[in-house]
C-alpha positions in Angstrom: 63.3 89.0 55.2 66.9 89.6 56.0 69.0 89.8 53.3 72.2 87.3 54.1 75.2 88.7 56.0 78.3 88.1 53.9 82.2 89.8 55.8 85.3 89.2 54.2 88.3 89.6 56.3 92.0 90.4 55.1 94.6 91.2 57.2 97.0 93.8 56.3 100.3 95.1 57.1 98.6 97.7 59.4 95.3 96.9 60.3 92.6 93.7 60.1 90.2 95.3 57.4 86.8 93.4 57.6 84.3 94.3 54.3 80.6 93.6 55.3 77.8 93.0 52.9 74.2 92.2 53.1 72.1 93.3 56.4 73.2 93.4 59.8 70.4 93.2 62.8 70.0 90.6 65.6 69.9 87.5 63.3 73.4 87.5 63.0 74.9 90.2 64.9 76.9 87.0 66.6 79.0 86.1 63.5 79.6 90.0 63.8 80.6 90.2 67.0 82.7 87.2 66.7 84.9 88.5 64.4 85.2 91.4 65.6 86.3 90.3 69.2 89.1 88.0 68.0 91.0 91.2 66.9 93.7 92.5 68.8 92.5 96.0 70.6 95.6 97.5 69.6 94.9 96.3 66.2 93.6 98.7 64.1 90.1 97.3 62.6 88.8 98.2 59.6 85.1 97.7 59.0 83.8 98.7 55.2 80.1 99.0 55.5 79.6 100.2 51.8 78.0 97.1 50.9 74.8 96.7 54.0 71.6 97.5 53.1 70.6 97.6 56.9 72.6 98.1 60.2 70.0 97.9 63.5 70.8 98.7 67.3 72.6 95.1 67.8 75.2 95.9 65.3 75.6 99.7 66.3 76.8 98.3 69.5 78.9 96.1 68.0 80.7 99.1 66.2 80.6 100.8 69.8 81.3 97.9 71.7 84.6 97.9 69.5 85.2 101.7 69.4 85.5 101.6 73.7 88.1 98.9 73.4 90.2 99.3 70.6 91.0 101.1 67.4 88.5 101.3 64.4 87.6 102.8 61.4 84.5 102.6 59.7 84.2 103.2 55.8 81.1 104.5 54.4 81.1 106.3 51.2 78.7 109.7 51.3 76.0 107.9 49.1 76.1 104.8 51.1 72.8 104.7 52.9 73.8 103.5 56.6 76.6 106.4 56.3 73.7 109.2 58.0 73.0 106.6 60.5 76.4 106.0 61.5 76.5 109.8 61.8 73.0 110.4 63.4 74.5 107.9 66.4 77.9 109.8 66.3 80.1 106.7 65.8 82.9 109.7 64.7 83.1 110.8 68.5 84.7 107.1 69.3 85.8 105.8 66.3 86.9 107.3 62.5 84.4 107.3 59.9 86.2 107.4 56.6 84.5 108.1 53.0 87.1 105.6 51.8 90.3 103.8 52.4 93.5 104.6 50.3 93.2 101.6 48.0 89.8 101.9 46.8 
């Protein structure tokens, strides 16, 4: 069973930073991609992923989708377990993958 899909969004001087917890797959990759889309692509977007237990294909392209388009940074601390697949798919080619951001 999916575990629930929670995002908290706060914009910020310099960027829309968007915190994700739960599990991300095609049950509600749409609330995602929603969110996602109604940010400015010369926004910076910030997307902490620190907190999801599971990230499938339809949410990879989200993050890709995003990284084409417009600016982004994705968080995921060296323990965090979707950090090797956001590195296994090579998200850091498009986009910045960050252990953490300057106020954690």
């Amino acid at each position: 069973m999916t575990e629930r899909l929670a995002m908290d969004v706060v914009e910020e001087p310099e960027a829309v930073v968007i915190r994700l917890a739960g599990d991300v797959d095609m049950t509600n990759v749409g609330q995602l991609r929603a969110t996602v889309s109604q940010v400015a692509a010369g926004t910076l977007l910030v997307v902490d992923v620190n907190e999801v237990g599971y990230l499938d294909s339809a949410g990879i392209a989200v993050l890709f989708e995003r990284a084409k388009r417009g600016r982004l940074e994705v968080v995921a601390a060296p323990g965090c377990p979707i950090r090797r697949v956001l590195e296994v798919v090579a998200i850091g080619q498009l986009a910045t993958l960050s252990d953490s951001r300057p106020d954690d």
